[in-house]
N, CA, C and O atoms as a GROMACS GRO file, in nm:
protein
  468
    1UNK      N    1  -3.458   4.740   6.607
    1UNK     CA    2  -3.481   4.699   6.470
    1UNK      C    3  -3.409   4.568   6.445
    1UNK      O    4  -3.312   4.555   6.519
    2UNK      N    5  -3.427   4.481   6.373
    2UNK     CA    6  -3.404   4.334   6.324
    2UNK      C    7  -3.389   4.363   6.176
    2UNK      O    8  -3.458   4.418   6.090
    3UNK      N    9  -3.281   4.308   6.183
    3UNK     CA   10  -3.192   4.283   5.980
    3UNK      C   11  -3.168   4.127   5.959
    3UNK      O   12  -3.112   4.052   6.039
    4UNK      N   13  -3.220   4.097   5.841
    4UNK     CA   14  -3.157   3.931   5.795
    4UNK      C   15  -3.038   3.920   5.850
    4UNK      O   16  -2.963   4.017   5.836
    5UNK      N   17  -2.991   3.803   5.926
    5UNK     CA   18  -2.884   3.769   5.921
    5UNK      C   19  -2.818   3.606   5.842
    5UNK      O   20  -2.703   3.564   5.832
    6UNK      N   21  -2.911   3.566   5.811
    6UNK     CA   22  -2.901   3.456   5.735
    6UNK      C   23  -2.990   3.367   5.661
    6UNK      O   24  -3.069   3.295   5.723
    7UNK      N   25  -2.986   3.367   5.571
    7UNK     CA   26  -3.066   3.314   5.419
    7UNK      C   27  -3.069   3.137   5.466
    7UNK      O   28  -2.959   3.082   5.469
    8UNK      N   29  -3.177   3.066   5.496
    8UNK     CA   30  -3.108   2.898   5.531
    8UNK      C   31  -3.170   2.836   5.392
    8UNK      O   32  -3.275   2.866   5.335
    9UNK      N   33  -3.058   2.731   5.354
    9UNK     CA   34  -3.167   2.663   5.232
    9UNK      C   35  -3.071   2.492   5.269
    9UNK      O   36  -2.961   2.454   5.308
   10UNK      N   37  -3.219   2.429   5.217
   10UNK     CA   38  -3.238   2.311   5.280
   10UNK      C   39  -3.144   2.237   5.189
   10UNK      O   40  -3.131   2.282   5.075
   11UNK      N   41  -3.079   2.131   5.222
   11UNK     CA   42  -2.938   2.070   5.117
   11UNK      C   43  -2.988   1.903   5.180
   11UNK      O   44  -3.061   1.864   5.271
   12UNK      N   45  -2.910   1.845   5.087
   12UNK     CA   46  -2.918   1.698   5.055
   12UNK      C   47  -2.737   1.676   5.107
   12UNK      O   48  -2.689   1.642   5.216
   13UNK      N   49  -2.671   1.713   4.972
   13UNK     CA   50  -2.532   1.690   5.012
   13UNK      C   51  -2.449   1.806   5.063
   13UNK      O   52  -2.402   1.864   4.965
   14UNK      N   53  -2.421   1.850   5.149
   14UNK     CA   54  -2.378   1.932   5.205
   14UNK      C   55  -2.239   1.995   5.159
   14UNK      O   56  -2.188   2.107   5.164
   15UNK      N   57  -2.211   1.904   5.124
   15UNK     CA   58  -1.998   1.953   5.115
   15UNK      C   59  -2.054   1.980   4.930
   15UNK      O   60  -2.004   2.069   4.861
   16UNK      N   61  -2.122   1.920   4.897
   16UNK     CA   62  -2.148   1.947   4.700
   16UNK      C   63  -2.202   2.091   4.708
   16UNK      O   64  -2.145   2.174   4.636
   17UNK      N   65  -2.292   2.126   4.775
   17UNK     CA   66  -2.375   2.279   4.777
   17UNK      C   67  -2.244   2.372   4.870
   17UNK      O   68  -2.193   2.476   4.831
   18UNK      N   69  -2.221   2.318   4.967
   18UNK     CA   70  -2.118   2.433   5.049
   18UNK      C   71  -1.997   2.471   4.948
   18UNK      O   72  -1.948   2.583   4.937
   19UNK      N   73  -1.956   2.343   4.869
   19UNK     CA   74  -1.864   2.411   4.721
   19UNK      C   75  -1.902   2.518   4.653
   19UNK      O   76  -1.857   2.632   4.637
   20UNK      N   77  -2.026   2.440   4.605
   20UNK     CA   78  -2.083   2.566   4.495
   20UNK      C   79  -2.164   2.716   4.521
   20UNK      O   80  -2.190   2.806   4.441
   21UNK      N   81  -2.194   2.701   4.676
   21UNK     CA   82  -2.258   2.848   4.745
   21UNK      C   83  -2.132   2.927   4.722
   21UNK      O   84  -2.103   3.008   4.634
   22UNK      N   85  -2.059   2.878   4.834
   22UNK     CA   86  -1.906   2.963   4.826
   22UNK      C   87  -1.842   2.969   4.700
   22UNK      O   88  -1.745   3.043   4.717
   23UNK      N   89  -1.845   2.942   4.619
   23UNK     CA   90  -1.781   2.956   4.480
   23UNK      C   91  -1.867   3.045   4.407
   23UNK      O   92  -1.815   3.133   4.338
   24UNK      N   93  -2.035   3.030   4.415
   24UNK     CA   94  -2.101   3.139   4.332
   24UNK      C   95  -2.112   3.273   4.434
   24UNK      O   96  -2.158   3.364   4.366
   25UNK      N   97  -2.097   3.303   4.527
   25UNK     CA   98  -2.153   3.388   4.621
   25UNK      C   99  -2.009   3.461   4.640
   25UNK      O  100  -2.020   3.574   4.686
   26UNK      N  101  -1.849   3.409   4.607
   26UNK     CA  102  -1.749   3.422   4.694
   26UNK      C  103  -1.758   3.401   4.849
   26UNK      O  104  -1.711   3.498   4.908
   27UNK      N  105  -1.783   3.351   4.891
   27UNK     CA  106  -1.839   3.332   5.112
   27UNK      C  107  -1.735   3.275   5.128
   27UNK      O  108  -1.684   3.216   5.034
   28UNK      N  109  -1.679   3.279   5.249
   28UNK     CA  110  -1.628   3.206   5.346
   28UNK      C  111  -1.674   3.094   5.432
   28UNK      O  112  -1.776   3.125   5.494
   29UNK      N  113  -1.639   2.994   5.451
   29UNK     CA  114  -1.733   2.884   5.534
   29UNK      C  115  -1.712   2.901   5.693
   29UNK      O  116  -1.617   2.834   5.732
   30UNK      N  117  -1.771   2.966   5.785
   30UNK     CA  118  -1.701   2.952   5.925
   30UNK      C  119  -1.656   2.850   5.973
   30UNK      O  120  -1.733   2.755   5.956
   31UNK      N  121  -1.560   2.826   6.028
   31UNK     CA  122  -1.470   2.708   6.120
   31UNK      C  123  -1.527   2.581   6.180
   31UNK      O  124  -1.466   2.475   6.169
   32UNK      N  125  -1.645   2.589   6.243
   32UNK     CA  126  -1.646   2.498   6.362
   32UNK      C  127  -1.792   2.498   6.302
   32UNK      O  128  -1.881   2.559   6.361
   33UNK      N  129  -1.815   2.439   6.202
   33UNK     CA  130  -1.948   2.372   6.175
   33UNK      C  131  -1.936   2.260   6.180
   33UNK      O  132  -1.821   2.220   6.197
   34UNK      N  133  -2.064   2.142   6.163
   34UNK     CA  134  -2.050   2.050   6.162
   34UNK      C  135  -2.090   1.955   6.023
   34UNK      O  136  -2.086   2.018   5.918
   35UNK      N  137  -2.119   1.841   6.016
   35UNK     CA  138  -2.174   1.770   5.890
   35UNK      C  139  -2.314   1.783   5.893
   35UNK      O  140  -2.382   1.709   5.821
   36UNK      N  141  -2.374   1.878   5.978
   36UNK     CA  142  -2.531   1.879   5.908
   36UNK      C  143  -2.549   2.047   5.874
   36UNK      O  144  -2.643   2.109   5.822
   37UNK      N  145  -2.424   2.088   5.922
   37UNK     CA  146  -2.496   2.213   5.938
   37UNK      C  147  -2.331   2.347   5.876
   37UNK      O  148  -2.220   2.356   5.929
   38UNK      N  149  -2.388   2.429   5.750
   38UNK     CA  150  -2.257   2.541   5.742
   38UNK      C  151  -2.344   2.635   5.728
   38UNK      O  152  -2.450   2.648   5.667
   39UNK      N  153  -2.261   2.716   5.817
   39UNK     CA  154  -2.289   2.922   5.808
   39UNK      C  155  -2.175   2.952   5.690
   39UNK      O  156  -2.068   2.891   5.690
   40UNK      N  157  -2.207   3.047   5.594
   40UNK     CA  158  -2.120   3.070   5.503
   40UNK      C  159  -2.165   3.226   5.480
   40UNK      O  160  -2.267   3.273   5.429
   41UNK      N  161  -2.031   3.297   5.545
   41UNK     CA  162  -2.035   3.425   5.530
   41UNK      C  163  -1.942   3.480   5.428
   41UNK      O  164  -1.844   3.424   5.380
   42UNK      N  165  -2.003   3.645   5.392
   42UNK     CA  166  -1.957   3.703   5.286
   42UNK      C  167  -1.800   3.734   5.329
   42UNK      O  168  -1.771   3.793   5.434
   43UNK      N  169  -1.688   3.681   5.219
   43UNK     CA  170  -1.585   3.714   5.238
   43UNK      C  171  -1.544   3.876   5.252
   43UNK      O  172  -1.432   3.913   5.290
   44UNK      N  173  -1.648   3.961   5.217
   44UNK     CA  174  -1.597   4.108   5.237
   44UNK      C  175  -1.642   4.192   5.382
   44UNK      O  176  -1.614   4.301   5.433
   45UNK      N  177  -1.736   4.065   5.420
   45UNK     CA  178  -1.760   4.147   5.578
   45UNK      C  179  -1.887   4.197   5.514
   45UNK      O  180  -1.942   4.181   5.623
   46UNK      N  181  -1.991   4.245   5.433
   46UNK     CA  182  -2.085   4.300   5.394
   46UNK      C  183  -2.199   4.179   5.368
   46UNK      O  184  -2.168   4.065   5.334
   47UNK      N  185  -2.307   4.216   5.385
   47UNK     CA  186  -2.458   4.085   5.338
   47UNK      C  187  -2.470   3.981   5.437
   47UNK      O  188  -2.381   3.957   5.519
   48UNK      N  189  -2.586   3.916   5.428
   48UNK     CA  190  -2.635   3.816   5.474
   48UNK      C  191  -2.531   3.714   5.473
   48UNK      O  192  -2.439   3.700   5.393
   49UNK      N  193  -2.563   3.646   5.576
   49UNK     CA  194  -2.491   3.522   5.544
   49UNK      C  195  -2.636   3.415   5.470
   49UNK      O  196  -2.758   3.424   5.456
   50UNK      N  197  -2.479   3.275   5.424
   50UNK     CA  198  -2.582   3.169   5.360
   50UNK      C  199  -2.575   3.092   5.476
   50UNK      O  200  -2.470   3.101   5.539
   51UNK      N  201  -2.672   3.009   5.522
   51UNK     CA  202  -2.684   2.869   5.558
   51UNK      C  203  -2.765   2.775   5.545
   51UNK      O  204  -2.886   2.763   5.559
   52UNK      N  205  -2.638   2.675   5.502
   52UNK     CA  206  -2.687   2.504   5.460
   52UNK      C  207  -2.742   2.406   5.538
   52UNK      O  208  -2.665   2.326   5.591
   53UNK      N  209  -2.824   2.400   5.550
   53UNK     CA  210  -2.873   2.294   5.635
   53UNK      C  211  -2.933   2.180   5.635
   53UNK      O  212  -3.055   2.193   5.625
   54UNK      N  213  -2.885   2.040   5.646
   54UNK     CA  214  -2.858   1.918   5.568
   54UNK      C  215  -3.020   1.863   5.645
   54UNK      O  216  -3.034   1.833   5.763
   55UNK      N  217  -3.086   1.863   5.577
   55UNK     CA  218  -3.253   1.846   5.611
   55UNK      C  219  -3.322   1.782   5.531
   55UNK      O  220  -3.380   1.861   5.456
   56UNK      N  221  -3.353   1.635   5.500
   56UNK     CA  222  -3.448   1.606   5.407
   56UNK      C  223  -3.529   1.686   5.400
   56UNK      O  224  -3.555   1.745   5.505
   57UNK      N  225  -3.588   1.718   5.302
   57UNK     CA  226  -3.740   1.831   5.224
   57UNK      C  227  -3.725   1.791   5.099
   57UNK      O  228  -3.630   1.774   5.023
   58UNK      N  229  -3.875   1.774   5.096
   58UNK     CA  230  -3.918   1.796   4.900
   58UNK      C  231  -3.882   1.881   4.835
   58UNK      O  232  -3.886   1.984   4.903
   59UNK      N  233  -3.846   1.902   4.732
   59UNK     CA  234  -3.800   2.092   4.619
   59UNK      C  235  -3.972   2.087   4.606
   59UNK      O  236  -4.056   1.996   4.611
   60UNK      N  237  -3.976   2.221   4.591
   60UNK     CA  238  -4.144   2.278   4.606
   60UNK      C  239  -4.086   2.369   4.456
   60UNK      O  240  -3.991   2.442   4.432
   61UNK      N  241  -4.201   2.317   4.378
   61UNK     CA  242  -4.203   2.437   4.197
   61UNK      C  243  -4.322   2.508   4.188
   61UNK      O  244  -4.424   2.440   4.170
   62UNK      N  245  -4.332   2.621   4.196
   62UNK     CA  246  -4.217   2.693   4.214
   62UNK      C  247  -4.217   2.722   4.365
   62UNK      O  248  -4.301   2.722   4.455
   63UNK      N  249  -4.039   2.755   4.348
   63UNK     CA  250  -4.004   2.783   4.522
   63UNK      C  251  -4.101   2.866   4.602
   63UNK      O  252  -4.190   2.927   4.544
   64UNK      N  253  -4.090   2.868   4.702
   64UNK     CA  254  -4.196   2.980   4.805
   64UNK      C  255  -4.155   3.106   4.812
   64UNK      O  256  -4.217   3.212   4.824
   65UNK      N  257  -3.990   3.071   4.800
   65UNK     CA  258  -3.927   3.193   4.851
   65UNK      C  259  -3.795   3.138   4.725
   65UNK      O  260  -3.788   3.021   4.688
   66UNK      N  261  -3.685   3.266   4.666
   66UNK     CA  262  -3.602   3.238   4.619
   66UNK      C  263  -3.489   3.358   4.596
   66UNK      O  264  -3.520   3.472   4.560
   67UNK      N  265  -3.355   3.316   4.622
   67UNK     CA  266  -3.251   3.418   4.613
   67UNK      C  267  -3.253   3.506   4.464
   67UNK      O  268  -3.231   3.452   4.356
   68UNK      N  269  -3.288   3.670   4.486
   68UNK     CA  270  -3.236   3.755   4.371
   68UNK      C  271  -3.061   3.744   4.351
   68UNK      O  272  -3.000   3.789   4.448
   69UNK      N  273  -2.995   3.702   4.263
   69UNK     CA  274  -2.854   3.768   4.285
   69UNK      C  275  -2.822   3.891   4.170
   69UNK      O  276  -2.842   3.889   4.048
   70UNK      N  277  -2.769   3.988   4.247
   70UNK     CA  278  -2.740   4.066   4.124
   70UNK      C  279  -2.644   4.136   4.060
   70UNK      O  280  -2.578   4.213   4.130
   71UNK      N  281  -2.613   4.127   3.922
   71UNK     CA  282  -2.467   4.106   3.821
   71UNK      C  283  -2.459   4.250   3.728
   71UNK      O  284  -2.526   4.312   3.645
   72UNK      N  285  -2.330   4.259   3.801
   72UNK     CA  286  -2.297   4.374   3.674
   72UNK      C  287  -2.308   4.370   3.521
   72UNK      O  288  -2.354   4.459   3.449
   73UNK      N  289  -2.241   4.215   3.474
   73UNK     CA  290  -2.217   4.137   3.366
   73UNK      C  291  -2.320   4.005   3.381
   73UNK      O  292  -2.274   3.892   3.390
   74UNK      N  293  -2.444   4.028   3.383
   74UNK     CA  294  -2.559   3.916   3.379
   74UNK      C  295  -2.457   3.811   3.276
   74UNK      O  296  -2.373   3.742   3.334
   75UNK      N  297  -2.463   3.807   3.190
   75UNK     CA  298  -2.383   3.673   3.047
   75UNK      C  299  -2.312   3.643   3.140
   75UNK      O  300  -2.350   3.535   3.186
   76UNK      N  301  -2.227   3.683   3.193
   76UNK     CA  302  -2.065   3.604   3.242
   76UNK      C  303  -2.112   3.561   3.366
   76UNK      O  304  -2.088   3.442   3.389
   77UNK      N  305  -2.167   3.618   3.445
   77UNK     CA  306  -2.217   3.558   3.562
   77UNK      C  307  -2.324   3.463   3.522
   77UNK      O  308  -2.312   3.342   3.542
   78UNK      N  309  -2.386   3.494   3.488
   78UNK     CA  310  -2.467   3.334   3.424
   78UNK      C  311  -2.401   3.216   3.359
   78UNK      O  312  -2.440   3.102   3.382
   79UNK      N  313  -2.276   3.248   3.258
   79UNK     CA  314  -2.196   3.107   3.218
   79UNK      C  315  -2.148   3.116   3.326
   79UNK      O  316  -2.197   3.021   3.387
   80UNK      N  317  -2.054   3.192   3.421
   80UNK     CA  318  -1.939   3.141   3.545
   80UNK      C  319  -2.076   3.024   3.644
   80UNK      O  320  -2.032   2.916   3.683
   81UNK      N  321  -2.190   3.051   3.667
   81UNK     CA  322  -2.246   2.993   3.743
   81UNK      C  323  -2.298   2.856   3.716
   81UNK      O  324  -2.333   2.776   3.802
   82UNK      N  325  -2.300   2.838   3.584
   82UNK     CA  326  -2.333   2.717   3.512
   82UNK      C  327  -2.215   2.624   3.492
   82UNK      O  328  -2.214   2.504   3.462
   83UNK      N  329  -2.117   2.708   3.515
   83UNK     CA  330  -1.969   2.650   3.493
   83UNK      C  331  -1.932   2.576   3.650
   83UNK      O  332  -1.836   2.499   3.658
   84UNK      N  333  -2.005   2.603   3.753
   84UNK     CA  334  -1.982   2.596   3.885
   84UNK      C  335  -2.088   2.467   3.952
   84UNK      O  336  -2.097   2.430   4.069
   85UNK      N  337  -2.157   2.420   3.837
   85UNK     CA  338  -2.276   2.335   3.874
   85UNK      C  339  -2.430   2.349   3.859
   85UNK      O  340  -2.509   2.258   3.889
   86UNK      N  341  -2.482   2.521   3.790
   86UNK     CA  342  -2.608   2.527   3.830
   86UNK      C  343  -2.646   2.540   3.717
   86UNK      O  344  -2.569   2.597   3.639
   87UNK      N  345  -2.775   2.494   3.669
   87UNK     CA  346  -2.845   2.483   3.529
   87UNK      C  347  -2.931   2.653   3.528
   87UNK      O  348  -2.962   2.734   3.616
   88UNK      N  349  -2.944   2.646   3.374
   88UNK     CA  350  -3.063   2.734   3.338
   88UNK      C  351  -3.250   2.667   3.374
   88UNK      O  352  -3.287   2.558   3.331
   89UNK      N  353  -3.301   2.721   3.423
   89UNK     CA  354  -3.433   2.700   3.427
   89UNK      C  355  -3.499   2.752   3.330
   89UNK      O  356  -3.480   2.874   3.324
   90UNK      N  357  -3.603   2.691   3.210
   90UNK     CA  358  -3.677   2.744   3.113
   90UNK      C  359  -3.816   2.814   3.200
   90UNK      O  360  -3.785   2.820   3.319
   91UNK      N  361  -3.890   2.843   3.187
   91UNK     CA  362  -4.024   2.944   3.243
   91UNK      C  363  -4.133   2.987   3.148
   91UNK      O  364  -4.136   3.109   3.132
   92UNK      N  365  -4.222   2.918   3.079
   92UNK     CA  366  -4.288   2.987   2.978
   92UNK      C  367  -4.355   3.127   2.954
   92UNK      O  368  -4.362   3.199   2.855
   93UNK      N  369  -4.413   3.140   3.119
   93UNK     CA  370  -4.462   3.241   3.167
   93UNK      C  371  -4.307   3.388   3.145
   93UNK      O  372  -4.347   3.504   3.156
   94UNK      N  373  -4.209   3.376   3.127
   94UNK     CA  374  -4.070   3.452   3.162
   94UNK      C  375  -4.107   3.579   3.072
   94UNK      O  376  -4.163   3.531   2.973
   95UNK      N  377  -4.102   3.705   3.061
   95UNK     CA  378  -4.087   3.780   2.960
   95UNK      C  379  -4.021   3.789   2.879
   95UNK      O  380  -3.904   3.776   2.916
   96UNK      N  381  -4.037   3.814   2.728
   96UNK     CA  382  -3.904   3.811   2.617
   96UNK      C  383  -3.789   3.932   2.669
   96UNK      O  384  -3.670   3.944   2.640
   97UNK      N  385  -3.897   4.031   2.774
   97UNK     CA  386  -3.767   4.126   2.821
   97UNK      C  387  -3.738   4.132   2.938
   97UNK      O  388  -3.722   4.240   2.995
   98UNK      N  389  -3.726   4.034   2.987
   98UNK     CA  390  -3.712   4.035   3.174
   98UNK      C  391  -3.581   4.080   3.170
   98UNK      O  392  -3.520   4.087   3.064
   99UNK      N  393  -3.531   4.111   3.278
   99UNK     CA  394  -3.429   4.139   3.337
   99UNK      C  395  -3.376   3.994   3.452
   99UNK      O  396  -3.343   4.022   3.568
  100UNK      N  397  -3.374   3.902   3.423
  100UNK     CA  398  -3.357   3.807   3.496
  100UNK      C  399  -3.365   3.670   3.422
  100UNK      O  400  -3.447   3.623   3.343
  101UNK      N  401  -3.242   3.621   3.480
  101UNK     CA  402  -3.238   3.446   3.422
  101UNK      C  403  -3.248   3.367   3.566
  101UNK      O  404  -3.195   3.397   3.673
  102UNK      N  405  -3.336   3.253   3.530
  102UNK     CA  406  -3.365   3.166   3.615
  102UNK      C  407  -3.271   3.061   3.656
  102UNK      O  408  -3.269   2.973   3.570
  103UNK      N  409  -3.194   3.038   3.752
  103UNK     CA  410  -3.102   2.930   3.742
  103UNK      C  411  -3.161   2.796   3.910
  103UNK      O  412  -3.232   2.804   4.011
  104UNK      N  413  -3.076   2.695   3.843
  104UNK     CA  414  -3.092   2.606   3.992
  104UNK      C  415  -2.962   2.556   3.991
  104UNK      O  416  -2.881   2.533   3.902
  105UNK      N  417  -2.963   2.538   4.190
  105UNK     CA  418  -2.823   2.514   4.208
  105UNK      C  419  -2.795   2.373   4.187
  105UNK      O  420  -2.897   2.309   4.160
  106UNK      N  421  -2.697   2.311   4.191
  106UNK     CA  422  -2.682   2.132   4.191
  106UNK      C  423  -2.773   2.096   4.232
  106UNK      O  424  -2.826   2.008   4.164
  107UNK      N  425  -2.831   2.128   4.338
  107UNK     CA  426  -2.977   2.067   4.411
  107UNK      C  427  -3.125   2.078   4.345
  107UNK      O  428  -3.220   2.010   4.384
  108UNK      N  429  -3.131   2.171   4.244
  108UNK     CA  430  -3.248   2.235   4.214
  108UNK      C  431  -3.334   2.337   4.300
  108UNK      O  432  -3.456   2.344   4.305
  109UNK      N  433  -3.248   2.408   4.361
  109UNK     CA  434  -3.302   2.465   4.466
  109UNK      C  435  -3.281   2.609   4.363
  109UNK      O  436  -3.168   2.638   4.324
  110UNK      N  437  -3.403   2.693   4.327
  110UNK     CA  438  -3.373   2.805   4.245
  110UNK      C  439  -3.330   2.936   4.324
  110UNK      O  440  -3.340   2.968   4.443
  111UNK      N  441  -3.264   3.015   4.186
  111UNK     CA  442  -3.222   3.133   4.227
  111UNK      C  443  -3.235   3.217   4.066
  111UNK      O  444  -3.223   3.174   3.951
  112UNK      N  445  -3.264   3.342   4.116
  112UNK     CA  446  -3.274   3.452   4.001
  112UNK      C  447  -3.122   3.556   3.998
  112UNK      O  448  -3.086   3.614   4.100
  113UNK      N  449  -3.038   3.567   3.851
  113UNK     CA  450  -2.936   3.631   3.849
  113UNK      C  451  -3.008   3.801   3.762
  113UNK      O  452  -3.022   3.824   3.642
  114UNK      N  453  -3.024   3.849   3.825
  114UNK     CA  454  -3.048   3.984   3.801
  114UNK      C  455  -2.981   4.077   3.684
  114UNK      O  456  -2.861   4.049   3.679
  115UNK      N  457  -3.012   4.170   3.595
  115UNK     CA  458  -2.903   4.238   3.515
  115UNK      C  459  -2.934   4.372   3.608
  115UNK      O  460  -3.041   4.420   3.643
  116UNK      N  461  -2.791   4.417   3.635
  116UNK     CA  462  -2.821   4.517   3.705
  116UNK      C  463  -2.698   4.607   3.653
  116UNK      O  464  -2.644   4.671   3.744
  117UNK      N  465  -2.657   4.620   3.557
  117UNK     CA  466  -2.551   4.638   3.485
  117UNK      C  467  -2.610   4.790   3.415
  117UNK      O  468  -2.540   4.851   3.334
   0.00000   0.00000   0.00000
């Protein structure tokens, strides 16, 4: 059997996104990466890892593929993450009752914060 072992998303500035992954995710950055390239694993030993990988690409709207994250305290994790660099995304299509806010990271690269509270 085969399990994710790592989520890759395509980056521009590398050390600006490797801040703000590891700061919204809590991760660890492994040691011996280089300037095009970070593995950033979960500081508790549990989940996927992230990796950055410094790759020109176009942002594609909407994404193809995009990270669920999910929050005990959706509000606070949504200001802490906005506080960290990443905007709200508006969505017209969004439900007045979704369970989910749309965010993008410094890059515009999206992600969904889940209420799972």
């Amino acid at each position: 059997m085969i399990s994710i072992g790592s989520i890759v998303i395509r980056v521009d500035d590398l050390e600006r996104q490797k801040a703000f992954w590891t700061a919204a995710l809590d991760y660890v950055p492994r040691e011996r990466d280089d300037n095009d390239f970070a593995l950033l694993r979960p500081r508790s030993g549990t989940g996927p890892n992230v990796s950055l990988d410094r790759v020109r690409s176009a942002l594609q709207i909407p994404p193809r593929i995009h990270l669920d994250l999910y929050a005990e305290d959706q509000t606070a994790e949504v200001k802490r993450l906005i506080a960290l660099g990443a905007t709200e995304v508006h969505w017209d299509r969004r439900p007045p009752d979704a369970d989910y806010v749309i965010l993008a990271d410094p890059e515009g690269n999206r992600f969904c914060v889940i209420d799972a509270g």
